[in-house]
Every structure is written in structure tokens, then in C-alpha cells.
N, C-alpha and C positions, 0 to 999 in steps of 0.2 A: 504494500500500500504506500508505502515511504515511497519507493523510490519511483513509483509511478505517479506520485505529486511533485516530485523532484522533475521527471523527465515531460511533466504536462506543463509546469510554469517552464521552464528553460525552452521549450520547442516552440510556443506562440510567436515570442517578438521573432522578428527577422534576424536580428543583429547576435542571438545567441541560437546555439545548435548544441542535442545533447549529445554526447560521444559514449558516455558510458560509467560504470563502477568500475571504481578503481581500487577500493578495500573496506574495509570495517575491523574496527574496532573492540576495545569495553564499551567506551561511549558513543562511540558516534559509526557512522558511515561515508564513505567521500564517492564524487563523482565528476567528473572532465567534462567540464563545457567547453565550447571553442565561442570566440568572440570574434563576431563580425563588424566590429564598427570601424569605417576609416578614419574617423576623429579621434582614433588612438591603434594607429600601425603597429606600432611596439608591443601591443596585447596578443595574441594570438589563442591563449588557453590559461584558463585558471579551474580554481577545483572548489567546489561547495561542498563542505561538511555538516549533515544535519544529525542533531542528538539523537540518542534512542528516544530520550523522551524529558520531560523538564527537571527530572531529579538531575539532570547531571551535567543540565546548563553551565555551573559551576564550574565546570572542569572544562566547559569549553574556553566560556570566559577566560579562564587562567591561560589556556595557550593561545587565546588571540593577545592578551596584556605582555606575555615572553617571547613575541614572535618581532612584537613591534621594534626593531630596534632601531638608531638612531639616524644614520643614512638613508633608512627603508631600503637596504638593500638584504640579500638571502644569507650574504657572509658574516657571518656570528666574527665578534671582534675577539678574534685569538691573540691578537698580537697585544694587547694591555698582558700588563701581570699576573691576572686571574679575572673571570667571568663572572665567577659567586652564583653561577646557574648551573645546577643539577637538572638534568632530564629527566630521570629514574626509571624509563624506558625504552634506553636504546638494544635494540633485538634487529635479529634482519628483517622480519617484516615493517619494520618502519625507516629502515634506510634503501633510498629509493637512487636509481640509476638517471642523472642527468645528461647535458649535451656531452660531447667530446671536448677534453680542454688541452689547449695548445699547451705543448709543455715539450723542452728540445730533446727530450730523449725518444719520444716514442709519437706522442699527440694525436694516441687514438683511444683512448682510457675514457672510460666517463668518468665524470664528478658525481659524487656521492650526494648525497640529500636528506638529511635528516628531517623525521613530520615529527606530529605527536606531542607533543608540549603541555598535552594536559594533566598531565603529573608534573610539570617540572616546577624548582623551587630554589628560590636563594638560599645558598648554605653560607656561612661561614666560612673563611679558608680557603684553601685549594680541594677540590671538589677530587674525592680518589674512583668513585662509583661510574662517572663518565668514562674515566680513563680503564676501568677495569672491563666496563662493558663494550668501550673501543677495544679492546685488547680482546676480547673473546670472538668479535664479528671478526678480524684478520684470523684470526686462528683458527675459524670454522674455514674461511677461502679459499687457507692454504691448506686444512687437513680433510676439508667436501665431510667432514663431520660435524654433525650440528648437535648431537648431545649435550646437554648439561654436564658441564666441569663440577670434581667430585670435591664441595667443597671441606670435606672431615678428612683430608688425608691429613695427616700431622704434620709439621714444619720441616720436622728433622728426615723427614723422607719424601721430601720433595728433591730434585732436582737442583744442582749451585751450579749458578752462573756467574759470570763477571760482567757489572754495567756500572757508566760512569765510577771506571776506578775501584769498585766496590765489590764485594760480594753477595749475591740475595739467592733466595730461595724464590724460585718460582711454579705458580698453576700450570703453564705452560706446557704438561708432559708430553702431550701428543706430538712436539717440534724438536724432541730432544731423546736420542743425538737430533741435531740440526739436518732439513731436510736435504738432498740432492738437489740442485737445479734455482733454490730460492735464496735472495740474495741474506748472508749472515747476521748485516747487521740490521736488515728487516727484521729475522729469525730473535735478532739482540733486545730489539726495541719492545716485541709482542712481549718475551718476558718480561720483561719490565714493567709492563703495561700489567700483567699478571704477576708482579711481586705479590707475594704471601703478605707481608707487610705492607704498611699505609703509603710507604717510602715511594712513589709511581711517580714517570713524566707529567708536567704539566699539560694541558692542550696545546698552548705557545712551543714546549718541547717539540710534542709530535709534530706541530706546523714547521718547524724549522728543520727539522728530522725530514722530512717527508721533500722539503722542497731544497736542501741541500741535495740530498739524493738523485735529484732527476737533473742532471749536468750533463749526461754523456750521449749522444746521439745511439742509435741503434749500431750505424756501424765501426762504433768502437768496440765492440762484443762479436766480434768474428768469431773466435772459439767459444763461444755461450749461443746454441742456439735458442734457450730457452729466454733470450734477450730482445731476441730478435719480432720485428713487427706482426710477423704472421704467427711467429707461435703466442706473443701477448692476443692478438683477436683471436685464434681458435682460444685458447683458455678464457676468455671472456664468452665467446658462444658456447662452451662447453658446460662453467658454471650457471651464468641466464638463462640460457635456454634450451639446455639439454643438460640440466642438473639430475645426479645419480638419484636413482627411485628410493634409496636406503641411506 
């Protein structure tokens, strides 16, 4: 019934056309409009979210108030010292596949897209629970296992690694030893991200981790084919769209 009052107002005016469901939620459900007004070129599609029902307005509210940020652009400002915004569910059904971004190693990768905001919250501090549930979506990518990490193994039997200088214990286990083929100190960063302790990269880390990283053209990796442009798009079609059944 929902989304067929959804797809009866969006279909009337001329200038919007419904395209379709695109997810659900606890709270709510989303759908892709396409926008046809030439009085704004730069539009092309946006996405309406409607609640299950009025208990849980609240939680919408909340992620329209964390979305707003201050350029009104989609890029969360990583680069201050800390954010003080907790998500509290990032999972892979909420990080969604964007355009392709120019970047000189490869510039065929999409950009990643975090939704979902209706749980999120100012914390105090450096927020570890972003960084931990970042640390788990790489983990799942690189090991096509999407299991829940077992969080009662004890400390002392976890896995030691060396980051920044240091020694930790990390959740990690599925990467270690470290895979064939992925690059190590991606391999370095994800434990990290999975410290057993609070001691985790900041997001500014990873941002500067991640775009240090991509410096070197494809064909600087002649002996790494798994570097190379065609083997990065088959492993993007492999995971999207032709993800293992198990």
C-alpha cells in the first residue's frame, strides 16, 4: 500500500518519474525518483524515504538533522580532528556503490556511500565503533565472508600485529597470515581498524591512509596482475554482481 502511494504521487506531475525500491529498513523504506525539471540540470535523481509508520518519525528526523552538513555537500568532513558522529549502523546493506572516481592509479573504483543516519549520535571523543564497523565491511570484501566476527575470543589468543610502531592484538583473523594478491598494508590498516582495544585509526587516518595509497598508475605493477585495470573490474563484477551464494 506504501509504496503504491509513493509510486501514484511521484508518476502524476510530468517533471518526476518513479524508477523504483531501492531498500528498507527498521524504519523506513527508500525509493528513486528521477527528476525532470530543466530549471535544475544538475538534478537528475534523488530518493524518498517514507517511515513505516509515525512511531519512528523520530529516527527519521534524527538522520535528516546528521545529514545536513555545512557545504550541503555528501562529503562528511574527515579532515577536522574528529567528527563526534557515531553512525551505529554501518553494515553492507547501507553502504551503497556511487559514480566512478578519478583517482591516478586505476579510476575505475566507485565511491562508496554511506545512508542510514537514523541511529547516529554525537559521542564524545574519537568515535572507535565507526572505525570498527569500517574495519569489518573491508574484511568481509577481501575474505567474500560476511559472518559475524566472534566477539568472546580472549585477547591473548588473538593474533599480534605491528601498526604504527606498536604492537596490538587484533579481530582480524580471517587476513592473517596476510592474504596472496592484497596489498599489506591495506591487510595492516583493516587490523587496526579491528584492534581488540579502543587504541583504532581515526577516520582522518583512514582518509589519508587510503588516498596516500593510490599514487601509482596501473602500469607501475607489471608483475602484480592482480593490480592491474581488468583484474580491479572483474573483482568489482565478481563481488556486485555475481556475489558467492554462501
Amino acid at each position: 500500500m506504501a509504496e503504491a502511494t509513493i509510486k501514484r504521487y511521484f508518476t502524476k506531475p510530468p517533471r518526476f518519474q518513479f524508477i523504483k525500491k531501492v531498500g528498507q529498513g527498521e524504519y523506513a523504506q527508500a525509493f528513486q525518483i528521477q527528476f525532470n525539471d530543466p530549471k535544475f540540470p544538475h538534478i537528475k535523481h534523488f530518493v524518498v524515504k517514507q517511515a513505516w509508520s509515525k512511531d519512528v518519525k523520530e529516527a527519521l528526523q534524527n538522520e535528516k538533522t546528521h545529514l545536513q552538513w555545512p557545504d550541503n555537500s555528501e562529503r562528511m568532513p574527515f579532515l577536522q580532528d574528529e567528527m563526534h558522529l557515531s553512525h551505529n549502523d554501518i553494515h553492507d546493506e547501507n553502504v551503497l556503490l556511487g559514480i566512478e572516481v578519478p583517482d591516478s592509479e586505476h579510476g575505475i573504483t566507485p565511491i562508496l556511500k554511506i545512508i542510514d543516519f537514523g541511529m547516529a549520535q554525537y559521542v564524545e571523543g574519537k568515535d572507535n565503533q565507526n572505525i570498527q564497523d569500517i574495519g569489518e565491511i573491508m574484511l568481509y570484501l577481501i575474505s567474500l565472508n560476511t559472518e559475524f566476527l566472534h566477539p568472546n575470543i580472549p585477547e591473548k589468543d588473538l593474533p599480534e600485529i605491528v601498526w604504527a610502531g606498536r604492537k596490538i592484538r587484533t579481530r582480524a583473523t580471517r587476513i592473517i597470515p596476510f592474504k596472496k594478491g592484497v596489498d599489506p598494508a591495506l591487510q595492516t590498516l583493516i587490523c587496526a581498524c579491528l584492534n581488540y582495544n579502543d587504541d583504532r585509526p581515526s577516520l582522518k587516518d583512514l582518509l589519508l591512509h587510503a588516498e596516500n595509497a593510490v599514487t601509482h598508475p596501473a602500469a607501475s605493477y607489471r608483475n602484480k596482475p592482480e593490480e592491474q585495470d581488468d583484474a580491479i573490474s572483474k573483482f568489482w563484477k565478481d563481488v556486485v554482481f555475481n556475489p558467492p551464494s554462501k
